[in-house]
N, C-alpha and C positions, 0 to 999 in steps of 0.2 A: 838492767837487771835490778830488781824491788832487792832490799835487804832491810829488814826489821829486825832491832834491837830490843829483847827482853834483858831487864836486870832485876837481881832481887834486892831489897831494900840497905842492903849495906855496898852496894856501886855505887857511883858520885858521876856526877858529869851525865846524865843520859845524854841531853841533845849533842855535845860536843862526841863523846861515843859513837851515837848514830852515825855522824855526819862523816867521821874519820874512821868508821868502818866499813863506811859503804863506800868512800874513795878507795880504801885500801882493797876491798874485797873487787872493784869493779875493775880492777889494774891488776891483781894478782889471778884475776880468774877471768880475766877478758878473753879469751880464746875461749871458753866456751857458753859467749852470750847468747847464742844461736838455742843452746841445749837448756840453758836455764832459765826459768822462770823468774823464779826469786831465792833469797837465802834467808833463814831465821838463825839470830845469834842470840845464843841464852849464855848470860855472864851472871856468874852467882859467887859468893865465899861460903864455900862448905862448911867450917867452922866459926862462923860468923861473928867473930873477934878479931881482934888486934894483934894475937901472938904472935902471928906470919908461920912459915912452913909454904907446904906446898898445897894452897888450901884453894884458891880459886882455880875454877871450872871454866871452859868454856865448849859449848854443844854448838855447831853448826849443821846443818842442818837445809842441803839444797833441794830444791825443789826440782825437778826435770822434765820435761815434758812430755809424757808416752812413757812413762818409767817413773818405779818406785822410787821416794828420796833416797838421798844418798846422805847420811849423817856420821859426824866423825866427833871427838870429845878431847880433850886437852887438856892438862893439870899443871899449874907452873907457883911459882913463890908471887909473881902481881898481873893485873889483870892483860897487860900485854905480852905477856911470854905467852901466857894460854891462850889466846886469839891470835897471836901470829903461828904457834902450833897448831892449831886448830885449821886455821887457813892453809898453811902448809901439807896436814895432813888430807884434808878433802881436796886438794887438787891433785894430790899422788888418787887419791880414790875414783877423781874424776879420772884422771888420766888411765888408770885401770880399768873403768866400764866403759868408758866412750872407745879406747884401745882396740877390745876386744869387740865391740859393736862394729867399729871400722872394718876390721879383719873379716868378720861374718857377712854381714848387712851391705859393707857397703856405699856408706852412707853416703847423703850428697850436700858436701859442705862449699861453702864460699872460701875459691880460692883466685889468686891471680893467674895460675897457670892454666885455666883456663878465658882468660881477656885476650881478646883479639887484638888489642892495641898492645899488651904486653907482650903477646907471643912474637908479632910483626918488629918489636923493636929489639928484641934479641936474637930471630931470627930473620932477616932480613929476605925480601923477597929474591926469587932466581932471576937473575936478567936473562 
């Protein structure tokens, strides 16, 4: 899964950012690599100072394939509270649409309970 990091000019660190939110995002939201395309992470400070509060943002922002994105938003005191809310919150979101896609639809995902070598090793052939 693609994941692109925007920041506005008061963020530090972009590549190191990138690179540790696209491990984080590809471990936190691996169960639905199938459905995702990519993710855009926009990290910003709202009031673009020093004072602290609760001032950086973070927008996520998935992309899905055959369906509209799915975007969620996060507000915390530093830029890690709000990207790990932000993550936390789009995988409740994901787990909400694809949930309800499953129940309707049906869908046909990759599982082992259909492997022929798994099913034969727990269930064991009749002699």
């Amino acid at each position: 899964m693609k994941v692109q990091v925007n920041t506005s000019n008061d963020i530090d660190n972009k590549e190191s950012l990138e690179r540790w939110a696209s491990e984080y995002l590809n471990e936190h939201l691996g169960r639905f690599e199938q459905d995702i395309t990519s993710i855009e992470v926009q990290m910003t400070d709202e009031n673009h100072s020093g004072k602290g509060g609760v001032d950086k943002r973070c927008m996520l922002e998935a992309r899905v394939a055959g369906r509209a994105p799915v975007a969620v938003t996060a507000f915390a005191q530093d830029q890690n509270l709000a990207f790990r809310g932000a993550a936390d919150k789009l995988a409740h979101a994901l787990d909400h649409a694809f949930g309800k896609q499953d129940r309707r639809e049906h869908r046909e995902r990759e599982t082992i309970r259909r492997d022929p070598d798994v099913i034969e090793e727990i269930v064991p052939p009749r002699a």
